[in-house]
N, C-alpha and C positions, 0 to 999 in steps of 0.2 A: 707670578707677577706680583711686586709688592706694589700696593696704591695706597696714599698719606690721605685718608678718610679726615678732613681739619674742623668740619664743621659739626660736630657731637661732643658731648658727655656722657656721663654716665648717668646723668638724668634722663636722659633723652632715649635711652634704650632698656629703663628699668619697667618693668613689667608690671601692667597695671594691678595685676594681684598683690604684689607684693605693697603697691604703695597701697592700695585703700586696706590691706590687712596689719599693716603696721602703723596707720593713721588709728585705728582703731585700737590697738594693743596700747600705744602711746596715750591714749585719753581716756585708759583706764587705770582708776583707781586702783585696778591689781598689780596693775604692771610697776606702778610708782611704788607699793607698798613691797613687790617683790625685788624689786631693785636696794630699796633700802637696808632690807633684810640681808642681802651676800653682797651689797656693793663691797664690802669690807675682805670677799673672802677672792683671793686672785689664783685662779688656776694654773696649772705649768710652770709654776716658777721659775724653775730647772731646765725648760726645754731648751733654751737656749743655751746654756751651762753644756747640757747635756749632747746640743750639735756638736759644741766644740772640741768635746774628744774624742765623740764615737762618728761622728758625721763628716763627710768629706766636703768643704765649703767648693763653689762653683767659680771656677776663675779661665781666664784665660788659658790657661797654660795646664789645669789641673781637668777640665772636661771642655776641649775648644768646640765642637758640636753644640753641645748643649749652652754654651755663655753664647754663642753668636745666634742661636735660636732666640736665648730667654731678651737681647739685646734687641731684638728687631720686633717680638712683642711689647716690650715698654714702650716701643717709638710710633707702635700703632697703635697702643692703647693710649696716648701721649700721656708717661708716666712720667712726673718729675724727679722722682725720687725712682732707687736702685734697691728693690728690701731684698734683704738677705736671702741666699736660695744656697742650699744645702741639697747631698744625695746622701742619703741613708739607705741599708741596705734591707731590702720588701720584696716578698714577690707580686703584691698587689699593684696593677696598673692604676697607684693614684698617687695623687697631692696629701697633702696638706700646710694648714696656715695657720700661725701662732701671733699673737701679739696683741697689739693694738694702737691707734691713733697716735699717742702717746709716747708709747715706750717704742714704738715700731715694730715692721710686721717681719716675720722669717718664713720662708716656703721653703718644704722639707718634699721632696718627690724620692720615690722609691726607685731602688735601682735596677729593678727590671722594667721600669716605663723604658730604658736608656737602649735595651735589647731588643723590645717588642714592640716599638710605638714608631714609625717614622717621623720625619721632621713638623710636616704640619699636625700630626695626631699632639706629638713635644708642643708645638708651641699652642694649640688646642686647649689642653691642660696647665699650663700654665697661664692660659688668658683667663683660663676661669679660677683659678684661685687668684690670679689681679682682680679681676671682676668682682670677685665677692670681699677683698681690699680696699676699692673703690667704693662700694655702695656701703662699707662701714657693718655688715655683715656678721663678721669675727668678734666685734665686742658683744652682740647679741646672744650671737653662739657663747661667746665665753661664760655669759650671763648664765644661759641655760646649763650648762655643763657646770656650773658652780651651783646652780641650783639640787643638783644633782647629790652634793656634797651635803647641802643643809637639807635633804629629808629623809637623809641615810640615818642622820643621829634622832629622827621621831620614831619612838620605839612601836609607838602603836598609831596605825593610818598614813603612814608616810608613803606607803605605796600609791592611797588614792590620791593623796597632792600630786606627788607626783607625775601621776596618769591627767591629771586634771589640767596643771600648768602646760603640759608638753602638747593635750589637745588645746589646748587656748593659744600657743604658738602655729599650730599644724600650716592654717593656710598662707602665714608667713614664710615657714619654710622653704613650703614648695613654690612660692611667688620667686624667693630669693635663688633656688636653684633654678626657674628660666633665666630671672637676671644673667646668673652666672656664667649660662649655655649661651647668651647673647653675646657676653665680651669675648666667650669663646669664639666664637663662630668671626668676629673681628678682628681677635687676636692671629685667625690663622687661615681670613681671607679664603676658607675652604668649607663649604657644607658637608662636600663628601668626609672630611678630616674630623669634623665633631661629630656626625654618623659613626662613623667606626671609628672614634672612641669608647664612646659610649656603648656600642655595642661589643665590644673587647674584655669593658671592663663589666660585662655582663656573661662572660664567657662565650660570646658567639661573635660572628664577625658577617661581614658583607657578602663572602662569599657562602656562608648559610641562611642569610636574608636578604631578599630584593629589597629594595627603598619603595617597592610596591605593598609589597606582604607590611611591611612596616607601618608605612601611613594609612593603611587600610583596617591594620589591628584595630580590635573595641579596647577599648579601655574605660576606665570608672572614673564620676569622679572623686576627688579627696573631701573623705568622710570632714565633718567637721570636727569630731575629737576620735582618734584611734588609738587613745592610748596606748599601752606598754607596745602592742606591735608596731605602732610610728617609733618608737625610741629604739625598739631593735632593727628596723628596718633600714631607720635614719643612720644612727649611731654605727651602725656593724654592717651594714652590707649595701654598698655605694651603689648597685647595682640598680637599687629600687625606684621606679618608675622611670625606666629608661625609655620605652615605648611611648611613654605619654609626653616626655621633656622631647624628644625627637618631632613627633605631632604639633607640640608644642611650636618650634622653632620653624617648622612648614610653614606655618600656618601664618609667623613675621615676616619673612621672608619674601612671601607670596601679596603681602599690604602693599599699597600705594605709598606709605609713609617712607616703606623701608627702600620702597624703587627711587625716591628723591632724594633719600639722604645716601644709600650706597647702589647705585643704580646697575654700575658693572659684577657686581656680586649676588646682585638680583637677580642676572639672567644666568648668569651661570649657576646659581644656585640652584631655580627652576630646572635648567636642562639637567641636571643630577634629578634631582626628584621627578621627573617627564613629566613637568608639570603641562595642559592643555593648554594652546594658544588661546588668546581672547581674538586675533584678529588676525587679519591678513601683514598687517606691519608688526605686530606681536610678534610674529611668528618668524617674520622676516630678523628683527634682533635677536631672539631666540639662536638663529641659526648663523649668526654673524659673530657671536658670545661665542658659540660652541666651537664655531673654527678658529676663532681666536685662541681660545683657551688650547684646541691642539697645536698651534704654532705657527699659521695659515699667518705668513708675513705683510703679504697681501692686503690680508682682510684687517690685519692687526692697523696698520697705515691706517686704512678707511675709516674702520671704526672710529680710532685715536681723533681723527678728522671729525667725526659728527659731536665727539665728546669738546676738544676744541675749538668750536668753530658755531656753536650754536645755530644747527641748523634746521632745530624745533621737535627734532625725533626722539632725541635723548637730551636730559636735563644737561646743562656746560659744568661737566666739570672737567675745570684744566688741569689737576692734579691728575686723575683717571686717564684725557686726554693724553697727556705725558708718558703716562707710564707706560700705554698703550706704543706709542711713538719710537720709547729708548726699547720695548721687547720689539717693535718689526726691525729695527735699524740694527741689533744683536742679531737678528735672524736671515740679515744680509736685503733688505727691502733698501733700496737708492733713494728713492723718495724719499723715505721714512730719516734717513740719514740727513739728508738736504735740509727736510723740517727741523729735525734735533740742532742741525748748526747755527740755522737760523732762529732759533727758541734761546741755544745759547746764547748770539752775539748780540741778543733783543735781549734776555734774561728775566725771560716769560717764563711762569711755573713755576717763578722758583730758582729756574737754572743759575747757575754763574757764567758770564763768561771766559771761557779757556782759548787764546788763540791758535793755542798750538793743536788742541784737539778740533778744534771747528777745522781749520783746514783739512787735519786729517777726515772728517766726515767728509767736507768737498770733495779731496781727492779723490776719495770712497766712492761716493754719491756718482760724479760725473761718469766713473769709470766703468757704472751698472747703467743710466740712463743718457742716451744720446742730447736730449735739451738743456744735461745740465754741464754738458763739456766746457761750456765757453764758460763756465763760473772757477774751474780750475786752469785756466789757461795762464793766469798772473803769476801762479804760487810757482811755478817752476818744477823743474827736476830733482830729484833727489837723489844725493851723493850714491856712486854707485864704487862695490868693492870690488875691484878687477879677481882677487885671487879668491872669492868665498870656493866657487867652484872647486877647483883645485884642491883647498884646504878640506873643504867635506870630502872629497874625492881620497883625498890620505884617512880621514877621518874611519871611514866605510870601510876601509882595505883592513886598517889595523883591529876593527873593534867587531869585526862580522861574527855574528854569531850572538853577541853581547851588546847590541843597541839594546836602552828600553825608551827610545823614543821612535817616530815613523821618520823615515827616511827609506831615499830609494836606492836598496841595496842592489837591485838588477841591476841600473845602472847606476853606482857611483859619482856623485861629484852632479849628477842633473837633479833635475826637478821633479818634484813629489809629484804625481797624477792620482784621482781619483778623490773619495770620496776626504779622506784626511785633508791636504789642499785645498776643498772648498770650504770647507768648515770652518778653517783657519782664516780662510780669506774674510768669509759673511762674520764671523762672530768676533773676530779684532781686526775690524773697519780696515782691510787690505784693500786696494785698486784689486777688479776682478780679474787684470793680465799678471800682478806680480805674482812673479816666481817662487815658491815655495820650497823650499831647499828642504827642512827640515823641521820638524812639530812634535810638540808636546800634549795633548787634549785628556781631557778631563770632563765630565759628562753628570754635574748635579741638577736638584730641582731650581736652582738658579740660573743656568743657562750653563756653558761653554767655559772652561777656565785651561791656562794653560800659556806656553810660548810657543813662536814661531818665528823662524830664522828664514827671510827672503832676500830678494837681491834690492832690495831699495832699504832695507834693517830688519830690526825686532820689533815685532808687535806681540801682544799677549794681555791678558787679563788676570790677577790672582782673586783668591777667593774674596779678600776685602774689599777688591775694587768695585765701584758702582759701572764704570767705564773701563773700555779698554784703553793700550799705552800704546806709544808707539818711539822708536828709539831709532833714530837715523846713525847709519855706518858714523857719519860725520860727530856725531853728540857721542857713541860711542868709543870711538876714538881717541876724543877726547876728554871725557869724561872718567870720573874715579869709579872704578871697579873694585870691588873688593865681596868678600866670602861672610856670611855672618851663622853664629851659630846657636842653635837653640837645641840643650841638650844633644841629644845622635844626629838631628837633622842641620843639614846645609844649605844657604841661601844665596843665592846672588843678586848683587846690587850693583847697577849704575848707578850712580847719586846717590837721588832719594826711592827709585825705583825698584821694587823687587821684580827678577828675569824668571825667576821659576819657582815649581811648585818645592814641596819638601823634596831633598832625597841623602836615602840613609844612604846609597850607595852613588859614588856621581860618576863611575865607567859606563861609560856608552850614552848618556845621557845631553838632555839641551844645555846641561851646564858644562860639561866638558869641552863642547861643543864651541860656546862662549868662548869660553878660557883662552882656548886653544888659538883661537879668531883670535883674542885680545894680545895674544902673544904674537902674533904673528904680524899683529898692527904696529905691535912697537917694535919688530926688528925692521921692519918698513921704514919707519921716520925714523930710528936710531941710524 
């Protein structure tokens, strides 16, 4: 579930290590006199140079996974700016960040994160290299790693400067990687996701450690100067102090600060961690978080309701509320749908109003709960196609064997039963009697995507969309139809509407399907 967290910075979640260690760094005499010394010397010059012929830049069209991941953390991290993100080829499950304020920043991620990290782990890593973009982090770093440069040419003693400067940075460092693990952990709306990254990129994973055995490890703390083994620790092996940044983030997570400012991530975060109730109404949101988060439509509705509705148990946030509202109404909840038309046609949260979707939620709505009949009784009928039957019915005979969509080949030409058919219905806002003819579904960590072909029209959702569509025989009919093409894959469009997902091959599929309908429509009115 994506929630628009609106009221933070990156002030606001920077760790107080890192600020009273770099308030300090800053109002010494060293730091002024070491700044002026390599301000002159600028490292990587090339790296960018360097993307551009060995690095494969991230675009739509060139890695669409990873550009619709790295998209949705600048929108939760509210980035205004787009820095360049490139993949290079690594086996190491990491980031990195080049630039500066300035000149601008590029994030280079290795191309095995792309193999071995799922979506929220992808966008995990990527919030923490924003994260440490945001709090200005990288000119530091660039400082120190240029440092690096001017005590290479002191022929004698340059070792101990340099053990000396790197322990005078040390508890900045480590302040500046909780920062980092913070914008993570926002970036990707998941505790469990910055967990097992972390622990991935230490060579071990969740299934060789409980989040018990975890936060219950000893750990030390950061010496004040450990020279040269902090610069090889730091420098070469990202692995280092993974137990203690995990502890670390427990330990925010489980704050009062952190329950006011992102409240629904709090509890779900705790039930990852099994954190122990404080109370009897603790425990009761605890367990209200949890079912929500497995997909409990139900509960999602209520909850959505305590976050909207200020009802003194959970801090109001309408954003949270909302998000809360459009996952139960995805999940087939009637009420939840009712509320969603009604947020839109008010244009609460946010929303806009759309009239032609608000009806659709009503008809939806009424269709699931008996009190809300009379609220669809105005909007009427919708155009019904006398021959779909029929037409699927040849469809089935010709292509049996060679569907790749669900239809029901037992019986040709009826309606879909079981569990395809409902899902189609609950997840593109169908009335719970229409008829289901034939479906397309598709099953991400986004919800349900896909078409389906009933006797009142198409509904479906594509991956872009926030909302499902809905396309009446009648707008189909008369509406422009046409094929568009990207590369091997094919698209269908009503208008402005995309009907399905990609396909390299369109026999037997909801697009042929279409087609076929759409020809059939026009020897009708011809």
């Amino acid at each position: 579930m994506d929630i628009a967290y609106n009221f933070w910075d990156i002030l606001t979640i920077t760790h107080p290590q890192e600020k009273e260690s770099i308030q300090k760094i800053q109002e010494s005499s060293f730091y002024v006199d070491l700044a002026k010394v390599i301000g002159s010397i600028r490292l990587r010059l090339n790296s960018k140079a360097e993307m551009n012929l060995e690095g494969y830049p991230v675009t739509k069209r060139t890695y669409p996974r990873l550009y619709h991941i790295y998209q949705k953390v600048l929108k939760r991290l509210h980035c205004d700016q787009e820095y360049e993100l490139f993949v290079d080829f690594g086996y190491n499950l990491t980031a990195k960040t080049y630039g500066s304020a300035k000149d601008g920043h590029m994030i280079v991620i290795n191309s095995a994160c792309l193999e071995e990290l799922n979506d929220e782990e992808l966008a995990a890593l990527l919030g923490y290299e924003i994260g440490h973009i945001l709090s200005d982090h990288i000119q530091t770093r660039e400082l120190l790693s240029s440092m690096d440069l001017v005590t290479k040419q002191i022929s004698f003693g340059g070792d101990i400067v340099q053990k000396t400067i790197w322990g005078f940075f040390a508890k900045w460092l480590v302040g500046a990687e909780y920062t980092a693990d913070r914008a993570a952990l926002l970036a990707s709306q998941s505790m469990e996701a910055v967990v097992s990254l972390l622990l991935k990129q230490m060579g071990s994973s969740l299934d060789k450690m409980t989040i018990s055995q975890i936060l219950n490890q000893r750990t030390e703390a950061v010496p004040e100067k450990l020279g040269m083994f902090f610069i090889l620790m730091v420098q070469d092996m990202p692995s280092f102090g993974m137990i203690a940044r995990i502890q670390e983030l427990a330990q925010w997570i489980k704050s009062e600060e952190f329950r006011q400012r992102f409240p629904y991530m709090h509890y779900t975060a705790r039930n990852f961690i099994k954190d122990i109730p404080q109370n009897d109404e603790d425990e009761q949101m605890l367990q209200m978080h949890k079912k929500a988060e497995n997909g409990n439509a139900a509960i999602q509705k209520e909850l959505g309701e305590y976050y909207l509705f200020d009802r003194g148990i959970l801090p109001c946030e309408p954003e949270t509320g909302m998000a809360l509202i459009i996952e139960a109404a995805l999940n087939g909840d009637g009420k939840a749908m009712f509320i969603l038309s009604t947020a839109m046609n008010r244009e609460i949260a946010g929303l806009k109003s759309d009239k032609v979707r608000e009806e659709q939620l009503i008809r939806a709505a009424a269709s699931r709960v008996d009190s809300l009949r009379k609220h669809a009784e105005a909007l009427g009928e919708l155009p019904k196609l006398k021959m779909l039957s029929d037409n699927l019915n040849e469809f089935a005979q010709k292509r049996r064997g060679k569907i790749h969509c669900y239809i029901n080949t037992k019986h040709p030409g009826q309606a879909l039963e079981g569990d395809a058919a409902q899902i189609a219905r609950d997840a593109f806002w169908m009335c719970a009697d229409d008829a289901v003819y034939a479906a397309e579904l598709e099953k991400t960590e986004d919800g349900w995507f896909g078409t389906a072909v009933s006797k009142n029209g198409i509904y479906g959702r594509m991956q872009e969309d926030k909302y499902p569509f809905m396309i009446s025989w009648k707008i189909y009919a008369l509406g422009e139809v046409y094929q568009k093409y990207a590369k091997e894959d094919e698209y269908l469009f009503c208008d402005t509407h995309r009907l399905c997902r990609k396909q390299s091959e369109m026999v037997g599929s909801i697009m042929e399907i279409l087609i076929s309908i759409k020809l059939e429509i026009q020897k009708t009115i011809g």
